[in-house]
Backbone of each chain as ProteinMPNN parsed JSONL, in Angstrom:
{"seq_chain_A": "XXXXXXXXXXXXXXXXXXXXXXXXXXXXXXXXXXXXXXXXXXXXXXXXXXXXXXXXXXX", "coords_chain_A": {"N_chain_A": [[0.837, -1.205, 0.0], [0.653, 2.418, -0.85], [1.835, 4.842, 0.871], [2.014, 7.769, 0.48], [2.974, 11.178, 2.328], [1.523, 14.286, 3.019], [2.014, 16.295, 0.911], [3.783, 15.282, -0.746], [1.671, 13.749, -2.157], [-0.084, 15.722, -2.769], [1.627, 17.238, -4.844], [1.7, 14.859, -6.418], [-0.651, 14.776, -7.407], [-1.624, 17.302, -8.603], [0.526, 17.197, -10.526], [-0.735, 15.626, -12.372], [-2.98, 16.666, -12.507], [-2.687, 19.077, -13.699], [-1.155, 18.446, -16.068], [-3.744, 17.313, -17.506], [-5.664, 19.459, -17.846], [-3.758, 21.332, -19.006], [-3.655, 20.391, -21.554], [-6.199, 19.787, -22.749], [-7.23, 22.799, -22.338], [-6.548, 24.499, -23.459], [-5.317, 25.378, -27.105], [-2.733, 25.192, -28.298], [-0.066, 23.944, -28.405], [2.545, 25.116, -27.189], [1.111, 27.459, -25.853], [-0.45, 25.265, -24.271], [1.353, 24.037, -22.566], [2.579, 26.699, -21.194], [-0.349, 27.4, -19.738], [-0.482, 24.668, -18.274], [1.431, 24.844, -16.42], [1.175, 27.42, -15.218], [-1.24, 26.457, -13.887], [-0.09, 23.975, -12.522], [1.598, 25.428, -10.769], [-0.619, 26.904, -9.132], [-1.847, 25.258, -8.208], [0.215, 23.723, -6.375], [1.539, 25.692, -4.866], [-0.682, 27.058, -3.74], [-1.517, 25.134, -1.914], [0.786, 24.997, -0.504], [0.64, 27.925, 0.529], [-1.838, 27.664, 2.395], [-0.809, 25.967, 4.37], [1.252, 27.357, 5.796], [-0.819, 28.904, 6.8], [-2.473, 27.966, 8.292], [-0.803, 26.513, 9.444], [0.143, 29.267, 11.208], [-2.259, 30.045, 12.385], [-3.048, 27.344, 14.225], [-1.251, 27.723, 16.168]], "CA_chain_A": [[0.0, 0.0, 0.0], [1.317, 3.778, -0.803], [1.792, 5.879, 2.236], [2.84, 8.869, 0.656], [2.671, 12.234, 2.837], [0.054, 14.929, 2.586], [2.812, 17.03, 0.005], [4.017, 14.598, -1.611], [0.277, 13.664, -2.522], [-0.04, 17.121, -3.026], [2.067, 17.234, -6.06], [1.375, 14.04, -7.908], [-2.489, 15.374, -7.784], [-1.19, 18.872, -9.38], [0.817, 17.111, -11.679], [-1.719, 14.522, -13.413], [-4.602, 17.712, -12.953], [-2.145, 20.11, -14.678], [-1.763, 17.548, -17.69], [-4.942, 16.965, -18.286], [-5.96, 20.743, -17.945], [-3.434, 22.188, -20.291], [-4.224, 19.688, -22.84], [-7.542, 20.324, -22.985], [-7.876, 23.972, -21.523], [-5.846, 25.688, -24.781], [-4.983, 25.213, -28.31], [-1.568, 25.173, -29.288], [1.483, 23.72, -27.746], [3.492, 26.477, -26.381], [0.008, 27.81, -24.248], [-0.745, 24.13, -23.085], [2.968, 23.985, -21.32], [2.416, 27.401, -19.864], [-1.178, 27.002, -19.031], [-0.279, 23.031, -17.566], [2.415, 24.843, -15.707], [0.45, 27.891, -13.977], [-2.253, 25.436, -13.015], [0.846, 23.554, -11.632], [2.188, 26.392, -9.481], [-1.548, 27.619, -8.553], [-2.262, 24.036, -7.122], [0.987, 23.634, -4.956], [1.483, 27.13, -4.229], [-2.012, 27.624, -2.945], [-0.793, 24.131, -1.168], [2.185, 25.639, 0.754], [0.573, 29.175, 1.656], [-2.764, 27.403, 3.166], [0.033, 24.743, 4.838], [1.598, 28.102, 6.927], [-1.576, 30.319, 7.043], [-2.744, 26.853, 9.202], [0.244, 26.577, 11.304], [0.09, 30.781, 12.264], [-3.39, 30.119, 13.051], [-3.092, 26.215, 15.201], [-0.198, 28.371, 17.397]], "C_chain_A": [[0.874, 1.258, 0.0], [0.651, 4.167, -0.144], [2.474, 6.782, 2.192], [2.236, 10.205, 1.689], [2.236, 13.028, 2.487], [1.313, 16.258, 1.09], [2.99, 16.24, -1.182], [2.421, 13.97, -2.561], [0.032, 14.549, -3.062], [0.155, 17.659, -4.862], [2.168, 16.04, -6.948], [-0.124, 14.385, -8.323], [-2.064, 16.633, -8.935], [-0.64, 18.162, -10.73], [0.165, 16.383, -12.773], [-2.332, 15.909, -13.684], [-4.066, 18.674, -13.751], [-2.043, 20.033, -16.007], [-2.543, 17.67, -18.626], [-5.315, 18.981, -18.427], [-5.275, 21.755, -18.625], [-3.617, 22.036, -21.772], [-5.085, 20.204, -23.433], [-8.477, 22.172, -23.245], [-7.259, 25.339, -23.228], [-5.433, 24.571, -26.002], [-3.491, 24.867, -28.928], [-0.632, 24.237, -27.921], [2.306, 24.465, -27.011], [2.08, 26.587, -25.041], [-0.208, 26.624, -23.76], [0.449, 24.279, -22.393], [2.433, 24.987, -20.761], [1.533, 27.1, -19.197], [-0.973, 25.682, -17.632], [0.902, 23.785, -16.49], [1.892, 26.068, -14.778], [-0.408, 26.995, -13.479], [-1.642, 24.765, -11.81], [1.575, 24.687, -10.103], [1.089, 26.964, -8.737], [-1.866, 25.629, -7.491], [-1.166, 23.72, -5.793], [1.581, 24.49, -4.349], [0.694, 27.286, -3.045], [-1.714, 26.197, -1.697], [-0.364, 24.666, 0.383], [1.009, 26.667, 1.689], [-0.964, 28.832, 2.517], [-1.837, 26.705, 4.363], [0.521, 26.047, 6.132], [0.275, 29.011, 7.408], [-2.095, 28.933, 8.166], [-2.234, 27.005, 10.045], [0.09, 28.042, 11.968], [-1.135, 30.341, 12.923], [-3.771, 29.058, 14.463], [-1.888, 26.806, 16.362], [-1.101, 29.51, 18.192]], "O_chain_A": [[1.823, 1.263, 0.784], [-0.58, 4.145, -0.111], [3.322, 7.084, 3.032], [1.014, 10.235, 1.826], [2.281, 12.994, 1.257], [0.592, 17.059, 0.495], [2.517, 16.428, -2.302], [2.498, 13.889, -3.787], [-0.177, 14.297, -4.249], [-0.608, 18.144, -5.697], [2.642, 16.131, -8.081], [-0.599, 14.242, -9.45], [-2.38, 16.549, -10.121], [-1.143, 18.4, -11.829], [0.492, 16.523, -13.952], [-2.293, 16.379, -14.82], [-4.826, 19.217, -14.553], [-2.432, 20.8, -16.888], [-2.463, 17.934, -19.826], [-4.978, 19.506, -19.489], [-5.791, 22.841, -18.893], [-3.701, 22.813, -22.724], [-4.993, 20.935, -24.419], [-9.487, 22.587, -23.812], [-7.564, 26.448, -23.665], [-5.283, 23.354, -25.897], [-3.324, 24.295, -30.005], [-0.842, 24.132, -26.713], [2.669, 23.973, -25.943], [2.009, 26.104, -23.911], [-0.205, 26.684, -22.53], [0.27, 24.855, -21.32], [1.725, 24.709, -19.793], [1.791, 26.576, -18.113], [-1.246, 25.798, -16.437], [1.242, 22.998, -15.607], [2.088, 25.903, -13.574], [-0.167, 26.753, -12.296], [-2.07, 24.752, -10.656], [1.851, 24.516, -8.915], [1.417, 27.557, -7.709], [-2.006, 25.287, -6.317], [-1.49, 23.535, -4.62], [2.183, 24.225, -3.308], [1.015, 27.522, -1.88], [-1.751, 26.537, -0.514], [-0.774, 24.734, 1.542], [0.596, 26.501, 2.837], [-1.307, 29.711, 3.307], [-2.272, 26.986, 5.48], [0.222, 25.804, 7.301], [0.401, 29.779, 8.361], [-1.884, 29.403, 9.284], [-2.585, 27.423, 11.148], [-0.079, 28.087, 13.186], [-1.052, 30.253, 14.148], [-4.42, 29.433, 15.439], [-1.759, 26.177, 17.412], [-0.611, 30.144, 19.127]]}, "seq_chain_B": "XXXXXXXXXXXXXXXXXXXXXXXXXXXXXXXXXXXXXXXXXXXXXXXXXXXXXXXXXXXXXXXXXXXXXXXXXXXXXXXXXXXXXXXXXXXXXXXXXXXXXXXXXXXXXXXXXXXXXXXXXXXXXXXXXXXXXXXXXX", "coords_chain_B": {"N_chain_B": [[-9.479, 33.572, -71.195], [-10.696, 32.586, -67.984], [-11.392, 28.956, -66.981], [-13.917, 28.356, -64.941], [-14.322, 27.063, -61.768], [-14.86, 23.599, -61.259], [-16.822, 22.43, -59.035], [-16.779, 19.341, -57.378], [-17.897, 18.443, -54.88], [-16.856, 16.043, -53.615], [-13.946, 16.334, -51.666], [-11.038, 15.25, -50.778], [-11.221, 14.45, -47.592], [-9.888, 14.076, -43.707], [-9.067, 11.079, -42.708], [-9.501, 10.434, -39.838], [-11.834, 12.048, -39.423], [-14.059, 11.239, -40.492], [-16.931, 8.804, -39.799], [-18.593, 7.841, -36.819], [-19.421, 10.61, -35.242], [-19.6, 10.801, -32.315], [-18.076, 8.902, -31.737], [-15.113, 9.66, -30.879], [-15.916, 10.743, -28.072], [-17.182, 8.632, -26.656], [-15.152, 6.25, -26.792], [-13.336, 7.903, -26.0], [-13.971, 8.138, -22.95], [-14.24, 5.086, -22.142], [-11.726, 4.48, -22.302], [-9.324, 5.915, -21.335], [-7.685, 8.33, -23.089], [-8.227, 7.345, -25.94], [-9.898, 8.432, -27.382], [-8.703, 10.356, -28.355], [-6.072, 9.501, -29.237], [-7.931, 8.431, -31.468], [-8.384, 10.436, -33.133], [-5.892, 10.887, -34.149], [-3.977, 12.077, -32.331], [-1.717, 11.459, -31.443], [0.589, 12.296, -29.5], [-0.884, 14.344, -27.625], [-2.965, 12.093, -26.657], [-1.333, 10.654, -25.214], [-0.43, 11.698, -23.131], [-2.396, 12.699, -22.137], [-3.844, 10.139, -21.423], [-1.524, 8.59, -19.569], [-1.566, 10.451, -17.937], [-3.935, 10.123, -16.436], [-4.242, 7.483, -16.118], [-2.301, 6.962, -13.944], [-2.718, 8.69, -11.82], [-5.229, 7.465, -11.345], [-3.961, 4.696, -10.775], [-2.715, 5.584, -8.199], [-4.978, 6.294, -6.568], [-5.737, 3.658, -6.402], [-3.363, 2.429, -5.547], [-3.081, 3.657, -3.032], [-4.997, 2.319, -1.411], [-7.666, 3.27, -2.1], [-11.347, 4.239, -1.494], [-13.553, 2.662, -3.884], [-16.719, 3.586, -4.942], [-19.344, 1.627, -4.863], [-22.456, 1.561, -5.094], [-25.621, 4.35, -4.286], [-25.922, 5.444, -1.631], [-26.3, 7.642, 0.014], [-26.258, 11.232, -1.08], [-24.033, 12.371, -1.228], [-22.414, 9.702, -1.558], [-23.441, 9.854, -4.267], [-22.468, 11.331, -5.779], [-20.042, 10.989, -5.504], [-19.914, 8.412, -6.849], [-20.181, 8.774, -9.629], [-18.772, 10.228, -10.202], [-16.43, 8.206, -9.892], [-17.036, 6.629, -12.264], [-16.813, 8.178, -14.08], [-14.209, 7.443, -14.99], [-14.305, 4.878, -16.782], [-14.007, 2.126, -18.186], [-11.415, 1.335, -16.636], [-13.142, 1.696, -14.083], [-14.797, -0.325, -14.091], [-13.085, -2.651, -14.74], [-11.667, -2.92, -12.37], [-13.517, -2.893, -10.186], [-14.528, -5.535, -11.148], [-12.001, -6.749, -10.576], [-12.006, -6.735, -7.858], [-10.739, -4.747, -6.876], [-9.004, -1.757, -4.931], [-10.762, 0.336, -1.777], [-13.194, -1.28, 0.997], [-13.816, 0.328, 2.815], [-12.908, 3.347, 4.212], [-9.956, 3.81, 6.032], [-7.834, 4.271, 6.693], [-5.54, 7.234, 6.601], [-4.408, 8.229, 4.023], [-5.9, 6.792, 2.601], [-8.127, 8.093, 2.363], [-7.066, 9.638, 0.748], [-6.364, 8.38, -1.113], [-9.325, 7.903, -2.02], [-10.27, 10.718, -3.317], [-8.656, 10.804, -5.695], [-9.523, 8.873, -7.181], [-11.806, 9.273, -7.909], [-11.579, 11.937, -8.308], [-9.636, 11.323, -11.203], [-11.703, 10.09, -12.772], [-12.978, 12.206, -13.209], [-11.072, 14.166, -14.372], [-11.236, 12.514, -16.705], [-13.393, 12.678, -18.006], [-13.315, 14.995, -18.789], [-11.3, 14.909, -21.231], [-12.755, 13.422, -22.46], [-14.516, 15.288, -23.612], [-13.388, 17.017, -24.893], [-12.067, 15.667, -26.619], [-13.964, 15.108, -28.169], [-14.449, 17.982, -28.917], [-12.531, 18.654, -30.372], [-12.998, 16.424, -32.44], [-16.066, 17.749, -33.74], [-15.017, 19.903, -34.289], [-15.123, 22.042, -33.061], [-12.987, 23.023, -31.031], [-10.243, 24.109, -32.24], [-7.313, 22.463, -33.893]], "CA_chain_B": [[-11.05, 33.697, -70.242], [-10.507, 31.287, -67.021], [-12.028, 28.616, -67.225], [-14.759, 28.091, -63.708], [-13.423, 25.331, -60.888], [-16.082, 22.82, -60.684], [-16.605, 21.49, -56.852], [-17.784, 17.987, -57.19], [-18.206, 17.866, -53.735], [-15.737, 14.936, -53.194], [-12.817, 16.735, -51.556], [-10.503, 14.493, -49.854], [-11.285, 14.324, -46.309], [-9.407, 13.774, -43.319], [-9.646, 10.105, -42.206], [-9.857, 10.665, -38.667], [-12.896, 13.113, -39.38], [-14.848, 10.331, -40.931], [-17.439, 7.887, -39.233], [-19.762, 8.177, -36.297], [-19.031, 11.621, -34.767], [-19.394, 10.295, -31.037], [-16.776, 7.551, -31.307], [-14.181, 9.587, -29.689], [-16.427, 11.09, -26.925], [-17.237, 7.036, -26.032], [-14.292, 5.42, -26.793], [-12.201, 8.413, -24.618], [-14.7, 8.148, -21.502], [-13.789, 3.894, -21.9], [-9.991, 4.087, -22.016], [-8.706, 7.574, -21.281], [-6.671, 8.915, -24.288], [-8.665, 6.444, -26.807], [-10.642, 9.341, -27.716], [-7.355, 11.467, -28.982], [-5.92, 8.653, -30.164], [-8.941, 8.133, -32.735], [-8.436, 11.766, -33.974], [-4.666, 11.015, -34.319], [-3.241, 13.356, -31.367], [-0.467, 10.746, -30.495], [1.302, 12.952, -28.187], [-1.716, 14.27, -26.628], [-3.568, 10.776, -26.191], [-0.69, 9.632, -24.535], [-0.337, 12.448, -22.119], [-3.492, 12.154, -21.231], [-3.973, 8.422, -20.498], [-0.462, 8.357, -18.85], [-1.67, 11.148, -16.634], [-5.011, 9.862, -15.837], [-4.068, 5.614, -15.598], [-1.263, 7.388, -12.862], [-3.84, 9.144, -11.327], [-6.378, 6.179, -10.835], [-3.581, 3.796, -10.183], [-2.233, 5.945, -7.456], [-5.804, 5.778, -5.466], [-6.036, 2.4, -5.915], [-2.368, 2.134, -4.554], [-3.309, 4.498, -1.649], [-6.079, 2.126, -0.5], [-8.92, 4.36, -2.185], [-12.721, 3.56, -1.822], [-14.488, 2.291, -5.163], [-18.287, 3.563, -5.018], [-20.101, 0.704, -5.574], [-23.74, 2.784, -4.378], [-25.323, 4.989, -3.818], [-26.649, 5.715, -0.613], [-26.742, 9.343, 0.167], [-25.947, 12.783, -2.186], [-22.143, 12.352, -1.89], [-22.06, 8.54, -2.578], [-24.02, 9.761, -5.34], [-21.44, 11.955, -6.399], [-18.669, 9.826, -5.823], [-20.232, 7.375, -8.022], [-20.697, 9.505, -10.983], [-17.258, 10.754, -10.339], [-15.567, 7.116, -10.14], [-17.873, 6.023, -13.497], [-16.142, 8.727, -15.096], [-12.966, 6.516, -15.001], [-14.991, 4.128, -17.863], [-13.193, 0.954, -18.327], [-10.724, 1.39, -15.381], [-13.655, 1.454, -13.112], [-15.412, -1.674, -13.914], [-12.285, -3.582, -14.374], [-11.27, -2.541, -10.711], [-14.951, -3.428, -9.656], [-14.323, -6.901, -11.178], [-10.621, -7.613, -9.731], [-12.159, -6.797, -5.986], [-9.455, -3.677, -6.196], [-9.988, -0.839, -4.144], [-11.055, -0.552, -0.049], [-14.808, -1.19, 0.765], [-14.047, 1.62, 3.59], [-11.318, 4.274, 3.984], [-9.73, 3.657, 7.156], [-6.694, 5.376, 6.974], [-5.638, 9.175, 6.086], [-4.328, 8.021, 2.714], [-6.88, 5.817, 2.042], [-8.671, 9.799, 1.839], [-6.671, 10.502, -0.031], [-7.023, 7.504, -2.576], [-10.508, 8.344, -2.525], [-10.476, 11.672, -3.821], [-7.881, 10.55, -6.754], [-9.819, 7.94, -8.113], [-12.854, 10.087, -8.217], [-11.186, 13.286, -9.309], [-9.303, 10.911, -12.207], [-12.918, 9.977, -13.493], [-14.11, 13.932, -13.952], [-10.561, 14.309, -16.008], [-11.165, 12.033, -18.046], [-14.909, 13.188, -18.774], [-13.133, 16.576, -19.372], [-10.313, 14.424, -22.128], [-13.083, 12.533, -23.554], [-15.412, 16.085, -24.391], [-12.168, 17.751, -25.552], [-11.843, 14.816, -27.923], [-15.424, 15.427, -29.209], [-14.588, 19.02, -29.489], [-11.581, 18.335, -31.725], [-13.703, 15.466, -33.937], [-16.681, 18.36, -34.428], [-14.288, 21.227, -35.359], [-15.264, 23.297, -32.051], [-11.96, 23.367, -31.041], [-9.415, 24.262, -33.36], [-6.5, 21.262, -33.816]], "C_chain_B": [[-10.91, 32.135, -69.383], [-11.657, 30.772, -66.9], [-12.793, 28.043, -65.464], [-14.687, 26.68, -63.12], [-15.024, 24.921, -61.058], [-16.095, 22.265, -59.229], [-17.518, 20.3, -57.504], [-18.458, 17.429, -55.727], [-17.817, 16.598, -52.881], [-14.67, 14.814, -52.757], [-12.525, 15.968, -50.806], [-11.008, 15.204, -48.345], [-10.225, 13.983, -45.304], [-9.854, 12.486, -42.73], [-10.298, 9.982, -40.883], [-11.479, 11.455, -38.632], [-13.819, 12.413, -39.309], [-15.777, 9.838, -39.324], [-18.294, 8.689, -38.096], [-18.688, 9.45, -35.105], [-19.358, 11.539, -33.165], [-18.688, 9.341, -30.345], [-15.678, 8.403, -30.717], [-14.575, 9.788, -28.136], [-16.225, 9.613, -26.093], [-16.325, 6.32, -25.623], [-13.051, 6.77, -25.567], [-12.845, 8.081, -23.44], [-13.698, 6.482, -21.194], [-12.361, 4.107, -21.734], [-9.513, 5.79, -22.286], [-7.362, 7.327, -22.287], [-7.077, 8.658, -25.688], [-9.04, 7.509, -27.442], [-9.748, 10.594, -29.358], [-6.931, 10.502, -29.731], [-6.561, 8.336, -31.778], [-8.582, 8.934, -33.941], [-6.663, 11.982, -34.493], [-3.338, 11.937, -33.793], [-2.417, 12.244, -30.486], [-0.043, 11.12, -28.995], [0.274, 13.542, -26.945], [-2.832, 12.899, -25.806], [-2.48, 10.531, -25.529], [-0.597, 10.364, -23.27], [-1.464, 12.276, -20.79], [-4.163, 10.709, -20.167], [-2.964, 8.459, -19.916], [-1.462, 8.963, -17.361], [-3.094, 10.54, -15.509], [-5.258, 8.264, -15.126], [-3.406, 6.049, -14.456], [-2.363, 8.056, -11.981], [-4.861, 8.013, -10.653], [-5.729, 4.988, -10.1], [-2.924, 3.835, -8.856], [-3.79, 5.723, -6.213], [-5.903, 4.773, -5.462], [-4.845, 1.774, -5.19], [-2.324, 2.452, -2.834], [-4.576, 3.85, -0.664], [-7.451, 2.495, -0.602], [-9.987, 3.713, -2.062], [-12.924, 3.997, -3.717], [-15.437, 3.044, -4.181], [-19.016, 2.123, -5.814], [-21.656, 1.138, -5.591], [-24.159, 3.689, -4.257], [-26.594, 5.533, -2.952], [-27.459, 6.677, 0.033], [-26.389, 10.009, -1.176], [-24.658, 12.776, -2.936], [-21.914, 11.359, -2.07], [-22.611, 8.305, -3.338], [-22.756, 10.442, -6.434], [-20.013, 11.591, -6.591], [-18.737, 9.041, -6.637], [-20.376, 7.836, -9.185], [-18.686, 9.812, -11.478], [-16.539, 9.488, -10.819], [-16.349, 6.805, -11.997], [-17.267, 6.619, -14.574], [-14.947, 7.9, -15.776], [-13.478, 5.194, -16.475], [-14.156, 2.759, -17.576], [-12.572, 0.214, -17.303], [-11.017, 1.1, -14.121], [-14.185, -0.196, -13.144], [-14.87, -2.856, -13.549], [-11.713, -3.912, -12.704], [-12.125, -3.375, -10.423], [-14.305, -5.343, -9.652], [-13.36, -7.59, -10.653], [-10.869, -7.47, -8.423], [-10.679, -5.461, -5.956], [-10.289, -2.318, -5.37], [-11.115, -1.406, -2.683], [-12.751, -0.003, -0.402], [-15.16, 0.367, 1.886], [-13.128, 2.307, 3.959], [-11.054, 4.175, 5.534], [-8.519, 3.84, 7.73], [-6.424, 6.951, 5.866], [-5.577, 8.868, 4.544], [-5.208, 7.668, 1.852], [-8.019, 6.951, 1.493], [-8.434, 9.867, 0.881], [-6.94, 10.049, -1.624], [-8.231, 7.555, -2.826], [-11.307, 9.347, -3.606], [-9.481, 11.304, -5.756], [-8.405, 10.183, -7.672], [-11.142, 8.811, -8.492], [-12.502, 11.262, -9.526], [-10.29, 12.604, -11.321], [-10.248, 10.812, -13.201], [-13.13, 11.109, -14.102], [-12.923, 14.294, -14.935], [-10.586, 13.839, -16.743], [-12.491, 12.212, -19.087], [-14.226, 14.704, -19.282], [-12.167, 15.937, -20.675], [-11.315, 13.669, -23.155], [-14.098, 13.935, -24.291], [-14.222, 16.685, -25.075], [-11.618, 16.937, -26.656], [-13.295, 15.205, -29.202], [-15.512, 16.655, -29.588], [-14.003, 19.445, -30.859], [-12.465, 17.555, -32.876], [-14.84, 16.694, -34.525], [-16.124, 19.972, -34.662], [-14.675, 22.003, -33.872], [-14.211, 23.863, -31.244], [-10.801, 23.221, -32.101], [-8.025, 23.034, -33.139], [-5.082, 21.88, -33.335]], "O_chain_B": [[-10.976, 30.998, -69.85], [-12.717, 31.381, -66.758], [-12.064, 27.289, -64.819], [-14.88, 25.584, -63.645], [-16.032, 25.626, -61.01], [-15.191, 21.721, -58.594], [-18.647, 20.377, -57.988], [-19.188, 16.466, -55.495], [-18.297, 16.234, -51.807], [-14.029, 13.785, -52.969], [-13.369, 15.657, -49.966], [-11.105, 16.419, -48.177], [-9.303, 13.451, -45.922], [-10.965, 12.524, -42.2], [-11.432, 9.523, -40.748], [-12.175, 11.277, -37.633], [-14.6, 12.548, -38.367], [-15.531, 10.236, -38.186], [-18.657, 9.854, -38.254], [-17.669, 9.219, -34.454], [-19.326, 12.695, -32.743], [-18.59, 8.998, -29.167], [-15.132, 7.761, -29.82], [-13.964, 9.302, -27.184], [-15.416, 9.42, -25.185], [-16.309, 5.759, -24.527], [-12.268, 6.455, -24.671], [-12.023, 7.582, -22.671], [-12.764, 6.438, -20.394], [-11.946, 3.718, -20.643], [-9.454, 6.506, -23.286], [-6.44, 6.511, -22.263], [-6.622, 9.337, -26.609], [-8.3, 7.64, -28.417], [-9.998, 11.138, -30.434], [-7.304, 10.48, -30.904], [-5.973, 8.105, -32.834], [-8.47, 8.605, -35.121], [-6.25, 12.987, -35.071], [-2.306, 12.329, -34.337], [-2.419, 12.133, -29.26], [-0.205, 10.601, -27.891], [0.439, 13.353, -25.74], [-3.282, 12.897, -24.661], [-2.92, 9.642, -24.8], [-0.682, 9.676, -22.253], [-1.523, 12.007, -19.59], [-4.607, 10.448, -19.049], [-3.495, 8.215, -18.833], [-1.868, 8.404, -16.342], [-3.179, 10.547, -14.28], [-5.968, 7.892, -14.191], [-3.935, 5.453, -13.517], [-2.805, 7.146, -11.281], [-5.089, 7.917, -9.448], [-6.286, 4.337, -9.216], [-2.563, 2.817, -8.266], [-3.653, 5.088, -5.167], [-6.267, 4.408, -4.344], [-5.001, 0.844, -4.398], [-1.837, 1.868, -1.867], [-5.061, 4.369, 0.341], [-8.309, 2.28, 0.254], [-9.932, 2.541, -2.435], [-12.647, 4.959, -4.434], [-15.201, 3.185, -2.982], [-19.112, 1.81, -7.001], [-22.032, 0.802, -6.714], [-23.272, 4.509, -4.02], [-27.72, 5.891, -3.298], [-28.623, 6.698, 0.435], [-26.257, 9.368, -2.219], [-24.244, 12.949, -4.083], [-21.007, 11.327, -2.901], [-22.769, 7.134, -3.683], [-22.351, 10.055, -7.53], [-19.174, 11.805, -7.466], [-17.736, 8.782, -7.305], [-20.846, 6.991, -9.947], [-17.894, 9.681, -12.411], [-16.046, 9.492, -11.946], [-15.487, 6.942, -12.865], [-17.096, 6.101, -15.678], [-14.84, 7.773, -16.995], [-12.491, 4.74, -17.054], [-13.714, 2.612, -16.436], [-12.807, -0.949, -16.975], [-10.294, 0.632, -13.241], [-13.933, -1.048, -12.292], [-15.276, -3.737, -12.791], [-11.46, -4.98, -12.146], [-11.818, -4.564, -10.339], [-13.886, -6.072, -8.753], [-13.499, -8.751, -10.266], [-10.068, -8.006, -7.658], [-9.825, -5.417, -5.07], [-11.471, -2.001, -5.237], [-11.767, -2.42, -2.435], [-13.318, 0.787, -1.157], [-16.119, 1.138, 1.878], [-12.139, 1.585, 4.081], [-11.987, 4.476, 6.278], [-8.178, 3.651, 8.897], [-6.948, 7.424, 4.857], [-6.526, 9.18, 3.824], [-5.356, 8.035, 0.687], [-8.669, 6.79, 0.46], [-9.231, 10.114, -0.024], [-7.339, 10.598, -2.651], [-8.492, 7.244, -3.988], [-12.28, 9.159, -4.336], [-9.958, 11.712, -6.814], [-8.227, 10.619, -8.809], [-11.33, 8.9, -9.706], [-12.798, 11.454, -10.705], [-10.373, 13.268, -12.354], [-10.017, 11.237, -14.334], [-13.422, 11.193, -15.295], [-13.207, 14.663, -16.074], [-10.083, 14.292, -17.771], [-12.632, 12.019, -20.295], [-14.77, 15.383, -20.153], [-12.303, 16.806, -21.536], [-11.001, 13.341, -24.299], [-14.469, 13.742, -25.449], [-14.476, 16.738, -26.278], [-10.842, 17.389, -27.498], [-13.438, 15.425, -30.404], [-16.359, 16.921, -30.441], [-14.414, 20.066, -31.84], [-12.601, 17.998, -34.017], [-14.749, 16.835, -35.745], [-16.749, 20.934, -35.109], [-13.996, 23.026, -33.955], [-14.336, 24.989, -30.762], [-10.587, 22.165, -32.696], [-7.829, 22.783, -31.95], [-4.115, 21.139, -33.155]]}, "name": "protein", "num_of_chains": 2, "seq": "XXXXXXXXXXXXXXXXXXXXXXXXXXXXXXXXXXXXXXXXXXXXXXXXXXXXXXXXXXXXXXXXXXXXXXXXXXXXXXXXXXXXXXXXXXXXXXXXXXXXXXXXXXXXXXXXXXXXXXXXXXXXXXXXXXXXXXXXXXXXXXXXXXXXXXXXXXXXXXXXXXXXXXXXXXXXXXXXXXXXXXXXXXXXXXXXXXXXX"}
C-alpha cells in the first residue's frame, strides 16, 4: 500500500490535474505547457501558503 | 477567359474526421486517451492516459474507496465521479481492487484521486469530441 505524505500527494495530484488541464484547456502547444504549468504552481502554491496560514493560526 | 473550378463535392477528407461523430467522446470516456488517439493526437492521447491511468492507479495504490452505491448525495457523487474513469472502473470493480471503507488518512486521499481521475477524463473525452466536431481548433 502507498503511504505517501500529505505534500508529496499534493504534487502528484497537481501534476496529473495540470496535464490533463493544459491539454484540454488551450490550443496550441506552447500555451498548453504554460497554461499546464500555472495550473501547476496555482495548485501547490495555494498548497504551501494554506500549509503556513494553518500553522500561524493552530499556534 | 478562365475557365470556372467545378466542386464535385468529393474533396478528400481527413480520415480521422470520418465515421460516427461520437466515437471519440465514447471510446475516450472507456480508455482515457482512446478518444485522442482516434483523432490522431499521439502525443496528446498519450499524455493524457499516462496522466489519468497514474492518477487512478495511485488511489487504488493508496487504498482508495471504489463507489459501488449509492446511498446518500455524496455517494451519489462519488459514483458519478468514479464512473467517469470508464473501463478502469469496472475492471477494478471486477478484480475486488480498491477498499470497501477508507480507514486510513491516505486511504482519503485515494478516494479523492480515483474520483477526481474519473471527472478528467470526462473533461479528455469532451475535448476529444470538441476536436472530432471542429469546435476546437486542432
Amino acid at each position: 500500500m502507498l503511504r505517501p505524505d500529505h505534500f508529496t500527494a499534493v504534487v502528484l495530484f497537481a501534476l496529473c490535474a495540470s496535464v490533463v488541464f493544459g491539454i484540454t484547456m488551450r490550443d496550441t502547444p506552447r500555451r498548453m505547457i504554460r497554461y499546464g504549468a500555472y495550473c501547476f504552481a496555482l495548485f501547490a502554491g495555494s498548497a504551501i501558503v494554506l500549509s503556513w496560514v494553518m500553522f500561524f493560526i493552530a499556534r | 477567359m478562365a475557365t470556372p473550378q467545378i466542386r464535385t463535392g468529393a474533396a478528400p477528407q481527413n480520415p480521422s474526421k470520418q465515421g460516427f461523430v461520437y466515437l471519440p467522446l465514447i471510446a475516450g470516456w472507456l480508455v482515457p486517451g482512446a478518444g485522442h488517439f482516434l483523432l490522431r493526437k499521439w502525443g496528446r492521447g498519450a499524455l493524457l492516459s499516462a496522466s489519468i491511468i497514474v492518477m487512478f492507479a495511485l488511489g487504488i495504490g493508496m487504498n482508495g474507496k471504489l463507489y459501488t452505491g449509492a446511498h446518500d448525495i455524496l455517494d451519489l457523487l462519488g459514483l458519478v465521479g468514479d464512473l467517469g474513469n470508464g473501463m478502469l472502473y469496472f475492471a477494478s470493480r471486477a478484480l475486488g481492487l480498491g477498499a470497501d471503507q477508507v480507514l486510513v488518512t491516505t486511504g482519503d486521499y485515494g478516494t479523492r484521486f480515483i474520483v477526481v481521475a474519473g471527472l478528467l477524463n470526462v473533461i479528455a473525452a469532451v475535448d476529444a469530441h470538441n476536436l472530432r466536431t471542429g469546435r476546437k481548433s486542432a
